[in-house]
ROLO-571932 format. One line per field, with one value per residue (C-alpha): residue number from 1; residue in three letters; x, y, z. Coordinates in steps of 0.1 Angstrom, whole numbers, plus 2048, in hexadecimal, padded with zeros to 3 digits. Last residue first. Example, Ala and Ser with C-alpha at 12.3 -4.5 7.8 and 13.67 -1.06 7.14 Angstrom:
num c(2|1) $
residu c(SER|ALA) $
east c(889|87B) $
north c(7F5|7D3) $
up c(847|84E) $
***
This chain:
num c(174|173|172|171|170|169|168|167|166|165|164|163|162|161|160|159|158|157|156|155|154|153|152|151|150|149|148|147|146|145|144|143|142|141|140|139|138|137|136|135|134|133|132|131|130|129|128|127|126|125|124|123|122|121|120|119|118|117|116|115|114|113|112|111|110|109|108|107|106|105|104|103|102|101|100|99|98|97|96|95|94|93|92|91|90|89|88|87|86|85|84|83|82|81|80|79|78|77|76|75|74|73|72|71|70|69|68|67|66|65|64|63|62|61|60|59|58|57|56|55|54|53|52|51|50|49|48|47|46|45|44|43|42|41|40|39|38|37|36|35|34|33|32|31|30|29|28|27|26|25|24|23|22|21|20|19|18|17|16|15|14|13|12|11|10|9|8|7|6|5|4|3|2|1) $
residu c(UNK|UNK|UNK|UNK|UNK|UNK|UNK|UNK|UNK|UNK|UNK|UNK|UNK|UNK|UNK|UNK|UNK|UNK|UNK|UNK|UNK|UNK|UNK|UNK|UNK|UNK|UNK|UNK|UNK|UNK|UNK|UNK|UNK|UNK|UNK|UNK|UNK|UNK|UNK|UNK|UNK|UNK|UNK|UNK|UNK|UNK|UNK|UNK|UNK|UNK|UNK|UNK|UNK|UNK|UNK|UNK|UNK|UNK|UNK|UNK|UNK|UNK|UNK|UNK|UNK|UNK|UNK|UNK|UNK|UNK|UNK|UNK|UNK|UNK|UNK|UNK|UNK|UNK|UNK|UNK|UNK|UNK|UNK|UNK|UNK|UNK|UNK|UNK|UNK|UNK|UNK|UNK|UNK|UNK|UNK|UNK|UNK|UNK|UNK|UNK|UNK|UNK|UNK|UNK|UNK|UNK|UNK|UNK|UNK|UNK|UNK|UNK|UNK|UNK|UNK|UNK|UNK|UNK|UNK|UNK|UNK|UNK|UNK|UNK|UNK|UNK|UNK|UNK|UNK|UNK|UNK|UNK|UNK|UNK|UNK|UNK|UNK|UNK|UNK|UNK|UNK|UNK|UNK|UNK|UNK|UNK|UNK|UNK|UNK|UNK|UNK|UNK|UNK|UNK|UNK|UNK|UNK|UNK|UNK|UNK|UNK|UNK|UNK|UNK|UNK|UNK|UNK|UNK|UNK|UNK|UNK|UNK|UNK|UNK) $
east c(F3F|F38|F1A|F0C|F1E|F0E|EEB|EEB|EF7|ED9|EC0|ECE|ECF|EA5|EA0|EAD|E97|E77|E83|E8A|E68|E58|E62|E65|E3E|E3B|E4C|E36|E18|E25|E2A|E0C|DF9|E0F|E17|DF0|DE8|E06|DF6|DD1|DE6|DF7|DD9|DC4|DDE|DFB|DEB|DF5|DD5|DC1|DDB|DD3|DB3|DB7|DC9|DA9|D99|D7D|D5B|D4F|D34|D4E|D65|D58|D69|D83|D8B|DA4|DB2|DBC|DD1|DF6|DF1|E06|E08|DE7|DDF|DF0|DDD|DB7|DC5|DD3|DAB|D9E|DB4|DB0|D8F|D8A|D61|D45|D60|D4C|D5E|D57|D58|D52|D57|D54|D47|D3D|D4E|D28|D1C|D3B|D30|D0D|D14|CF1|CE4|CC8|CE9|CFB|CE1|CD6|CFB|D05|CE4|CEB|D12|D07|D1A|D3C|D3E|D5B|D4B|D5F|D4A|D5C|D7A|D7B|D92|DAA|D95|D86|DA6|DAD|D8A|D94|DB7|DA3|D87|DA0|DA7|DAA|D91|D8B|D85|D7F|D68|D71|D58|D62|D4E|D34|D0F|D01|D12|D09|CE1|CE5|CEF|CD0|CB7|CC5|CC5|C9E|C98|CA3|C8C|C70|C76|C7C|C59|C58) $
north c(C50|C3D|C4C|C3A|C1C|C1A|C29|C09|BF6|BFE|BF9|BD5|BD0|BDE|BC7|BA9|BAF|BB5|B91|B84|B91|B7F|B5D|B63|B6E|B4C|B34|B45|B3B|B19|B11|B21|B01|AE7|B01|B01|AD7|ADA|AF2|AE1|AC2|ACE|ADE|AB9|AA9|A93|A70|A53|A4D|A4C|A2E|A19|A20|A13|9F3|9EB|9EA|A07|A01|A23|A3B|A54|A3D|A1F|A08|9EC|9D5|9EB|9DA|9E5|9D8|9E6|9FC|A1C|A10|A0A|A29|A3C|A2D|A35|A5C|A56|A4D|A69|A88|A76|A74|A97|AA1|A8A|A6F|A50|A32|A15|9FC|9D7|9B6|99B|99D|9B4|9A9|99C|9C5|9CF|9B8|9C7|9E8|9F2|A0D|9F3|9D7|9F3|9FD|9D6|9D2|9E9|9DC|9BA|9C2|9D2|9F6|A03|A23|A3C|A63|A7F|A9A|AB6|AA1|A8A|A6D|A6E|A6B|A51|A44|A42|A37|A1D|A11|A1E|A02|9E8|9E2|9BA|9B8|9DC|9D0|9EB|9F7|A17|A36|A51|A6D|A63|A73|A54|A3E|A55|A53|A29|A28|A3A|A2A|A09|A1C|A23|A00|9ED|A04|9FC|9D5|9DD|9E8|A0E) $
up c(574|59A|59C|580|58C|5AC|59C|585|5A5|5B9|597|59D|5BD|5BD|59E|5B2|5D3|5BE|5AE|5D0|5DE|5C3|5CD|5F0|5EA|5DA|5F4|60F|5F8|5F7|61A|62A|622|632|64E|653|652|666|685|680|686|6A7|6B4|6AE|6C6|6B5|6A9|6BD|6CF|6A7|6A1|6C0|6B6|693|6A4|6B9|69D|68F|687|676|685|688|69A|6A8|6BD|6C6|6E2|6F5|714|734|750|742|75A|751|72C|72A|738|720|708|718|719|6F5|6EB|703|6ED|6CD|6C7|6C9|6D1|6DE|6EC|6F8|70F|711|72F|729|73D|727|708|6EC|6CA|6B9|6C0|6AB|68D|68F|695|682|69A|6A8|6AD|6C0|6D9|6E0|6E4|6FE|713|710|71E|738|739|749|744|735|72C|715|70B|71C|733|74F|73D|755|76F|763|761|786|789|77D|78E|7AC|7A5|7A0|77C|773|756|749|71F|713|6F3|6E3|6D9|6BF|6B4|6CF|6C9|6BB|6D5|6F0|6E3|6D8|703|70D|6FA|706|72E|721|713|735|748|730|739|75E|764|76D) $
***
C-alpha cells in the first residue's frame, strides 16, 4: 500500500474514535518516562477508554475534516489523547489524579460531546462525583417532594385517628 493511502487510513481511523468518543482530551506527555506512561495507561485500561499518542498531522487532518478547526490550530508538541466512549468522568479524574501523582502531565484541552472544551472545563468534568452518585441525588432530589406529601397526608389521617381516640377516651370515660 503506498504510504499516501496508508496515511489516509490511520486519518480515517483517528476522525472514527473521535466521532465515537464522548469526551476526548489532548496531553501534553513531555517529560514521562515510558513506565511513568504506561503507568497510566494502565490506569486508564477500562470499556471504551483508549490513551495513544498520535502524529501530530494525522490528529489534525481528522479534526480539521470534522470541523475542529480552532482545536486542530492548538495541536503541538508532543501529543497523546485520550478517548472515553462512555463516562467522561471516570478517565478524565483518572488523567487528574495522575497529575497530581506526577506532576509531569499536562492537559491541553478537548472535546466533550462534539463540543471544544478548555482545559479548565475538564478539569471541571474530573471533579464531578461518579455518574452513581449523581443518578442517586438527581433521585433524592425528586423523591423529596412526594415523600413530603404522603407525610403530609399521613399526619392528617394520623390527627383524625387521635382524635376519634380521645372521642372514645372520654366517651368511655362518662
Amino acid at each position: 500500500m503506498p504510504k499516501i493511502e496508508e496515511k489516509q487510513k490511520v486519518v480515517k481511523e483517528i476522525e472514527e474514535k473521535l466521532q465515537d468518543a464522548t469526551l476526548v482530551v489532548f496531553t501534553d506527555f513531555k517529560g514521562l518516562t515510558v513506565e511513568e506512561m504506561t503507568n497510566l495507561r494502565g490506569k486508564l485500561r477500562m470499556p471504551g477508554v483508549q490513551y495513544k499518542v498520535l502524529k501530530n498531522t494525522m490528529l489534525r487532518f481528522a479534526l480539521r475534516n470534522l470541523g475542529h478547526e480552532e482545536v486542530a490550530e492548538q495541536i503541538e508538541g508532543p501529543n497523546a489523547v485520550l478517548f472515553s466512549k462512555d463516562d467522561p468522568a471516570a478517565p478524565a479524574k483518572i488523567l487528574y489524579d495522575f497529575i497530581k501523582e506526577t506532576k509531569k502531565l499536562e492537559v491541553k484541552g478537548g472535546i466533550l460531546q462534539g463540543k471544544p472544551i478548555s482545559a479548565d472545563k475538564v478539569k471541571n468534568l474530573a471533579d464531578l462525583p461518579p455518574r452513581e452518585v449523581l443518578v442517586a441525588q438527581v433521585l433524592g432530589t425528586m423523591q423529596a417532594p412526594i415523600q413530603g406529601f404522603v407525610n403530609v397526608l399521613n399526619a392528617n389521617i394520623t390527627g383524625l385517628v387521635r382524635a376519634l381516640d380521645q372521642i372514645k377516651e372520654k366517651k368511655a370515660a362518662s
